[in-house]
C-alpha positions in Angstrom: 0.0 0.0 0.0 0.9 3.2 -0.7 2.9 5.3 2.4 1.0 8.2 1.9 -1.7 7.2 4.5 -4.3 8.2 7.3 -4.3 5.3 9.5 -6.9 6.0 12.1 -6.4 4.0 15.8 -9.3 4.3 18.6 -8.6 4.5 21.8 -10.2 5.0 25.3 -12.9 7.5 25.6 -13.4 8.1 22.2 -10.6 9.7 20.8 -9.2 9.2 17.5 -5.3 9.1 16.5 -4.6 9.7 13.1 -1.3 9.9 11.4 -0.3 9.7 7.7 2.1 6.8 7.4 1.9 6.9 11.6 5.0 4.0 12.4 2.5 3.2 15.7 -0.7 4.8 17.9 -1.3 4.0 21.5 -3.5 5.3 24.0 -1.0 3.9 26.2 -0.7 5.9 30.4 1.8 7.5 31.9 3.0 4.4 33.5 4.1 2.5 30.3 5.3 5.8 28.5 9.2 5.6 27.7 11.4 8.2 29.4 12.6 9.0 25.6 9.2 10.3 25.2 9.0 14.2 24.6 5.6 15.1 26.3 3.9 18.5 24.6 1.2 20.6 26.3 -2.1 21.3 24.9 -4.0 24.4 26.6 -4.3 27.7 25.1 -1.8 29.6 26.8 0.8 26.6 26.4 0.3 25.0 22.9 3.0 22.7 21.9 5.6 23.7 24.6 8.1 20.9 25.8 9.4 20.3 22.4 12.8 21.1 22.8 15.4 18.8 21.3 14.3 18.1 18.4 15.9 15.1 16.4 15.5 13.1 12.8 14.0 9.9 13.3 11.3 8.2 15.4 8.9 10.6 17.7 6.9 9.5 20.7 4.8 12.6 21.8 2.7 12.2 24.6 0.1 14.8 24.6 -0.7 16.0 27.6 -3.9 18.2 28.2 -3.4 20.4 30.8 -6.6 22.9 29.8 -9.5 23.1 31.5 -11.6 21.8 28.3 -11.1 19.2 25.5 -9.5 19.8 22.2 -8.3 18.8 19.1 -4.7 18.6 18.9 -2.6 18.6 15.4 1.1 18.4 14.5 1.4 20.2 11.5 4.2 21.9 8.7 4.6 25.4 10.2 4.6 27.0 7.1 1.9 25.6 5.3 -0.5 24.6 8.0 -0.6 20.7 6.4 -1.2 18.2 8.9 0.7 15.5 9.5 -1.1 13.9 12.6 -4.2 14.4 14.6 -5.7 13.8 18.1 -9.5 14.3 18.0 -10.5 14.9 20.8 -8.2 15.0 23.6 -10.1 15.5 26.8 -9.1 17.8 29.9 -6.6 16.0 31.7 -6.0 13.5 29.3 -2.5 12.4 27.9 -2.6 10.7 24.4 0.6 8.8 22.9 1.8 9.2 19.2 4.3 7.6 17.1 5.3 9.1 13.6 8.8 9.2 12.3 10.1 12.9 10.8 12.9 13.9 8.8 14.3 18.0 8.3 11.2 20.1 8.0 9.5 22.8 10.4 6.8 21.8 12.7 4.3 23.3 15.2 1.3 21.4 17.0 -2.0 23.4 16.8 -3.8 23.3 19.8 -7.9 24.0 18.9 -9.9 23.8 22.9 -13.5 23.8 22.7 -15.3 27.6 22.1 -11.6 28.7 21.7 -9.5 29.9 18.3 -6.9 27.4 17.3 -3.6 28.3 18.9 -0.4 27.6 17.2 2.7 26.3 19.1 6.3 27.5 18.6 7.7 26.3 15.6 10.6 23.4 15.7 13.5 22.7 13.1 14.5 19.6 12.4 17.7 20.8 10.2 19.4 17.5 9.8 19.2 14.1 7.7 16.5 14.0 4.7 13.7 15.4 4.4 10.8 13.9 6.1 9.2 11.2 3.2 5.8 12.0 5.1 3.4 14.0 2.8 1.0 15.9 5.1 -2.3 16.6 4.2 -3.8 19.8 3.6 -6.8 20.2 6.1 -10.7 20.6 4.6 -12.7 23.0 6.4 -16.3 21.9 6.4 -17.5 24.7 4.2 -15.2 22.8 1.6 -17.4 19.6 2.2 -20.7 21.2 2.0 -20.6 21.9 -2.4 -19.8 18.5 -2.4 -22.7 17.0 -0.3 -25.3 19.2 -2.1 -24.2 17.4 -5.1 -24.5 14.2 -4.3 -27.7 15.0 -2.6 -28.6 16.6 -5.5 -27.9 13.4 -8.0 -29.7 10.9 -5.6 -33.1 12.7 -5.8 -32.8 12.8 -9.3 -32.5 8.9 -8.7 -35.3 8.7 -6.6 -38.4 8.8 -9.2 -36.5 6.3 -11.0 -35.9 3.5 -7.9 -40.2 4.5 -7.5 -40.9 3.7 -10.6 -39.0 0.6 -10.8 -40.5 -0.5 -7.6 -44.2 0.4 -8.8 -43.9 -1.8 -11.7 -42.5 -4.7 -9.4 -45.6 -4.1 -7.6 -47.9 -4.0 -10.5 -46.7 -7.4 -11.7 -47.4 -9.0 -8.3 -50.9 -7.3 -8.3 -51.5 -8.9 -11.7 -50.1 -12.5 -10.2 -47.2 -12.6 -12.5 -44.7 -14.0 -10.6 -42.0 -14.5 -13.5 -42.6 -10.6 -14.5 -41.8 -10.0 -10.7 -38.4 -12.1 -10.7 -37.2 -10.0 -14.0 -38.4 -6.9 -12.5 -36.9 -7.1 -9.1 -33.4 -6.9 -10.1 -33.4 -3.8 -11.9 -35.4 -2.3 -8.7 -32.8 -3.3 -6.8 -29.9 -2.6 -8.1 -31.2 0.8 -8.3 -31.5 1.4 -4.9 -27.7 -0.3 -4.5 -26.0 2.7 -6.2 -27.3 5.0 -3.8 -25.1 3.7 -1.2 -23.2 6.9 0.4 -26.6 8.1 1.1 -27.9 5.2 3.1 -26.9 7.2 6.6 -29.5 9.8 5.2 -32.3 7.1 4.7 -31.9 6.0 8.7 -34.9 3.6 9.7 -36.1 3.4 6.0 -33.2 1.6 4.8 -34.0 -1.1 7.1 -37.6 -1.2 5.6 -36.4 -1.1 2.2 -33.5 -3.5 2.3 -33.0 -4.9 5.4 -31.9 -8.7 5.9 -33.3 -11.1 8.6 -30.4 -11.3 10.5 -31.2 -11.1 14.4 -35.1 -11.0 13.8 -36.7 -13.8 15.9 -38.3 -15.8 13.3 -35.7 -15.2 10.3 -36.4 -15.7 7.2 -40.6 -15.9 8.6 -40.1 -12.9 10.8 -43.3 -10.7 9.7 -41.6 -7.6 10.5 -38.8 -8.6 7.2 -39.6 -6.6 4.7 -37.9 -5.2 1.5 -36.4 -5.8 -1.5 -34.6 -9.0 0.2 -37.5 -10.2 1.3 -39.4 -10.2 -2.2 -36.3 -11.5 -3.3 -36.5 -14.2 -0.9 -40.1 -15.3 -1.6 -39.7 -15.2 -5.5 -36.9 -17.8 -5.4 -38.4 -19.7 -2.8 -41.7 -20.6 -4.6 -44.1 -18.3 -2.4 -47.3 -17.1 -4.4 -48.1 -13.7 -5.6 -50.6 -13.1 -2.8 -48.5 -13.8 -0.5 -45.7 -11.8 -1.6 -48.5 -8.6 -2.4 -48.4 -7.2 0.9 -44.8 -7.1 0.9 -44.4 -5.5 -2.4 -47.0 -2.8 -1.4 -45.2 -2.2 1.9 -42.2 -1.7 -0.2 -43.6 0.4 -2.7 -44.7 2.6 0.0 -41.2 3.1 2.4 -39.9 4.1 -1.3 -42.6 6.9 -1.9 -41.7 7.9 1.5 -38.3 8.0 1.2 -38.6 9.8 -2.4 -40.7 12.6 0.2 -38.4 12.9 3.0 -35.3 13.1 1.1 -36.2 16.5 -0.1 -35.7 17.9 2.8 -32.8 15.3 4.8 -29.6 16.0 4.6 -26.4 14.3 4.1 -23.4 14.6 6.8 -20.7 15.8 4.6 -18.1 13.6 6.7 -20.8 10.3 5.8 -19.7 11.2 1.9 -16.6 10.6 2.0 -16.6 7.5 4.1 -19.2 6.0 2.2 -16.4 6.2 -0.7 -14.3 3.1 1.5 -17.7 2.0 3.1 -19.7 0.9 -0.1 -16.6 -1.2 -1.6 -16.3 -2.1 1.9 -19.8 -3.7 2.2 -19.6 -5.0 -1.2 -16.6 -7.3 -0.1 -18.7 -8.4 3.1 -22.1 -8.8 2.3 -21.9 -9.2 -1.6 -18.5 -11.2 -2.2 -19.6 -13.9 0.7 -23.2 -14.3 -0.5 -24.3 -13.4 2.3 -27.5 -11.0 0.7 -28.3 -14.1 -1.8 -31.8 -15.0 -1.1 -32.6 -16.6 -4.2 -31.7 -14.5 -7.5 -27.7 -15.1 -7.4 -27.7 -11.4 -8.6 -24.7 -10.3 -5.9 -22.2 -9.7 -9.0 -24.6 -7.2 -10.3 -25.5 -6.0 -6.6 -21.0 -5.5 -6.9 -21.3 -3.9 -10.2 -23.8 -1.1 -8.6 -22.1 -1.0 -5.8 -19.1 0.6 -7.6 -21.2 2.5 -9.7 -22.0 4.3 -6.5 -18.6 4.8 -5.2 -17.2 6.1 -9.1 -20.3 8.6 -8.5 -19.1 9.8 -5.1 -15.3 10.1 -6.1 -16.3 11.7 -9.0 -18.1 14.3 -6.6 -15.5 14.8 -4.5 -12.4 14.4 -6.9 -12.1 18.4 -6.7 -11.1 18.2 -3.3 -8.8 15.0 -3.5 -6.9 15.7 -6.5 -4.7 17.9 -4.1 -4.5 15.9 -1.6 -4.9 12.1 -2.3 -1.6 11.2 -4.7 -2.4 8.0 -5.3 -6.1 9.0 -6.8 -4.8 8.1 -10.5 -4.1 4.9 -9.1 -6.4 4.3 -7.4 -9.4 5.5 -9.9 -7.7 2.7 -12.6 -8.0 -0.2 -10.2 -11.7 0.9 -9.6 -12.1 0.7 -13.7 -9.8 -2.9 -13.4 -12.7 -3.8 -10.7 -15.2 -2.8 -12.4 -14.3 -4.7 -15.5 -13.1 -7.8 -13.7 -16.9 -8.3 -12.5 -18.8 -7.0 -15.3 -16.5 -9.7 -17.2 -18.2 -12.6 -14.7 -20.9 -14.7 -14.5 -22.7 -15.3 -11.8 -20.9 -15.8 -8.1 -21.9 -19.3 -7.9 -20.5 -20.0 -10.7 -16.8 -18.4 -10.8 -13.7 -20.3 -11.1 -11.6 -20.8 -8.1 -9.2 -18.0 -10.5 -12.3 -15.6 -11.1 -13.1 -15.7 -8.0 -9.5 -14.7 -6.3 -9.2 -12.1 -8.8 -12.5 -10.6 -7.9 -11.8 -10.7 -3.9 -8.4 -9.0 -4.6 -9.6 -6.3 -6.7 -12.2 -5.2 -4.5 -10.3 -6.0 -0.9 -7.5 -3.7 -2.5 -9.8 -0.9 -4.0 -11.2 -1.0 -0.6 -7.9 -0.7 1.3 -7.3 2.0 -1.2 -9.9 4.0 -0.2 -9.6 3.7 2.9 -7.6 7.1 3.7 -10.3 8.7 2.0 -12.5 9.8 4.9 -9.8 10.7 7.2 -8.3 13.0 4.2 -11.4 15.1 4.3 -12.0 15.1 7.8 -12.9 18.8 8.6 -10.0 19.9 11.0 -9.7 23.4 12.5 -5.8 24.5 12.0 -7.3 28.1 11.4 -5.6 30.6 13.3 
């Protein structure tokens, strides 16, 4: 993988570590902190003090909040403002470890307390050996997010009529009794539904109703309270009449309507956009790849084949903002293409050579691995001064 990375590590209370290329994280205490540690302060009045011999090589800071409030905490390239690692959030009294390895460059931490201005810390030389390999990454203030999320917001209700219309004709054909109309007419329903993936966090309880799975309901596969396009799914391949499968087409027909209403006026957490860029390939290689969501129609290739339709759609939304900041995008846009070919190239999952079906897992376990820094790239991060 490439070294140009946001590797994210939780630890206790919430807090998040993030490093690009970070050697180690640790929420380790005071008690198992080496005495080569340098420990920085994070208040207001003392941002970033206690760095004071500063060396090439391997860094542990320990972070040590000594203000009143929580904050965020981020070593950055004095000049430019770039970060190269975060704390987020560090609470009042807290101490949080880092690890990263530098090379010659200027640093500062950036101290930003809760209801308080960032403050920046006295800057620190590292004069000698190379130049520190670490790229840091420019920071994204949420403004910069919110173009993007209207966009995408803006493309999945222009989606919306189309998944209702798909889904009323899937209804109509099980209102006429024609059950082999319904099995050719689900998939296209479906798979329209599966390229809206980076909205799903917008969709909250109506996902559920619209494409839930049985998993922890009490009866299963009989629960009554299953519904969705997996559960139509699972009644047309399972020999179940068109009577009995009515109510559920109506009841899906109607959480679509609703969702096509409530839509207009939901909104989309600009962080859940870019996460959804790893998240969807993510899901693809858990649910999809495993066959986990086949309840009949052996359709998850095409399910994978909307899947990245969806996540092309959201880095083509927010390739403005990484083009600057992710290096690897070339990269990592052609092994989405490769992907996409790879399993448009397939036949059905069941029926994949042991070969097929390796290269398949690999392209989309690396595309997701790939996109993984994604979300923690365009983190909003206050390094304003």
């Amino acid at each position: 993988m490439p070294d140009l990375r946001l590797r994210p590590c939780f630890a206790a209370a919430g807090t998040l570590v993030t490093a690009m290329a970070l050697a180690g994280c640790s929420g380790a205490g005071a008690a198992s902190i080496a005495s080569s540690s340098t420990w920085i302060e994070v208040s207001v009045d003392r941002c970033g003090s206690g760095w004071t011999d500063p060396v090439p090589g391997p860094q542990r800071f320990v972070l040590d909040d000594t203000d009143t409030r929580p904050g965020e905490v981020y070593l950055t390239d004095a000049r430019s403002g770039d970060v190269y690692a975060e704390v987020d959030p560090l609470a009042a009294g807290a101490t949080q470890t880092v690890d990263i390895t530098l090379g010659a460059g200027t640093y500062a931490f950036r101290c930003a307390m809760e209801d308080e201005q960032t403050v920046v810390g006295p800057t620190v030389t590292i004069s000698t050996g190379p130049k520190t390999s670490l790229a840091p990454v420019r920071a994204v203030a949420q403004a910069d997010l919110i173009e993007a999320t209207r966009a995408y917001e803006s493309y999945v209700s222009g989606q919306l009529p189309t998944l209702a219309s798909l889904t009323a004709r899937l209804q109509a054909d099980l209102g006429y009794g024609d059950l082999a109309a319904a099995r050719a007419d689900w998939l296209p329903a479906h798979l329209e539904y599966e390229r809206l993936g980076a909205a799903y966090g917008a969709f909250g309880e109506l996902d559920d109703e619209i494409d839930g799975l049985p998993d922890g309901r009490t009866d299963g596969t009989a629960d009554p309270s299953w519904t969705g396009f997996h559960r139509l799914e699972y009644g047309l391949w399972h020999g179940q009449d068109a009577a009995t499968l009515r109510p559920v087409a109506d009841v899906l027909a109607a959480s679509v309507g609703r969702l096509q209403r409530t839509f207009a006026t939901a909104q989309i957490d600009p962080l859940d956009l870019s996460l959804r860029a790893h998240e969807i390939t993510e899901n693809a290689l858990q649910f999809e790849l495993t066959g986990r969501t086949d309840f009949g129609s052996g359709s998850n290739l095409q399910s994978v084949a909307a899947n990245l339709e969806g996540t092309a759609t959201v880095l083509g939304i927010l390739k403005p903002l990484l083009a600057d900041r992710f290096p690897q995008l070339p990269q990592t846009l052609a092994w989405l293409e490769r992907t996409r070919a790879d399993v448009a190239a397939a036949p059905a999952l069941a029926a994949l050579t042991r070969g097929q079906r390796e290269r398949i897992d690999a392209d989309v376990a690396q595309l997701a691995e790939d996109l993984a820094p994604v979300a923690s790239m365009l983190e909003p991060r206050r390094v304003d001064q």
